[in-house]
N, C-alpha and C positions, 0 to 999 in steps of 0.2 A: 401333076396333081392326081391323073387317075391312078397310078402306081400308090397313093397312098389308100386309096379309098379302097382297091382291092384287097390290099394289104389289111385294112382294118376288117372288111366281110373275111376274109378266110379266118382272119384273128376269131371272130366271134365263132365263124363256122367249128375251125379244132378245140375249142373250150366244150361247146356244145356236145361234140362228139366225143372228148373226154370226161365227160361226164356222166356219159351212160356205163352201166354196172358191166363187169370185166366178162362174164359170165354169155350175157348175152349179145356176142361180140363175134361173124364167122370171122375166118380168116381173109374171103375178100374184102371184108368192111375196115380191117386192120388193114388190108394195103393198100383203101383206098385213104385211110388215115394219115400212111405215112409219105401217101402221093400228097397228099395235103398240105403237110407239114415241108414239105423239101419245095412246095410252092411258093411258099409263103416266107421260108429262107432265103429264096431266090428275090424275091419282091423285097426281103427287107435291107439285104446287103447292100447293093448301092445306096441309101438313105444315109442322112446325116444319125439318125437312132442306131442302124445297123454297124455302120462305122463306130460309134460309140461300144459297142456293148464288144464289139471287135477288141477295142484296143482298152477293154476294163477286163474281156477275157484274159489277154496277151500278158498286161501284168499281172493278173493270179497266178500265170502260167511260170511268169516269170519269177516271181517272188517264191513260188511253193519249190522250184529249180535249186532256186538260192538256198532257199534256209534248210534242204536238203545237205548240201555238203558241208 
């Protein structure tokens, strides 16, 4: 259960931080963004959500393949 509740403070935490104007942004605040963001991918994948959003990715991946050829 603590895996979700991390999950949901980072969740609030990278809204927050996208939020502010692009401008006023150095570049270590942008990589501390994306350490954020690869944190919070890690906390979500093993979850029943993260497996979900996996396998809704999989068939766009799949379907957009198809109607390709």
């Amino acid at each position: 259960m603590l895996t979700i509740n991390v999950t949901v403070l980072l969740a609030v935490i990278v809204v927050l931080r996208l939020r502010r104007r692009t401008e006023a942004r150095s570049r270590s605040d942008e990589k501390l963004t994306v350490v954020i963001v690869l944190a919070l991918g890690v906390l979500i994948a093993p979850t029943p959500v993260g497996q979900g959003i996996l396998d809704l990715i999989g068939r766009l991946a799949s379907g957009v393949s198809q109607s390709g050829r």
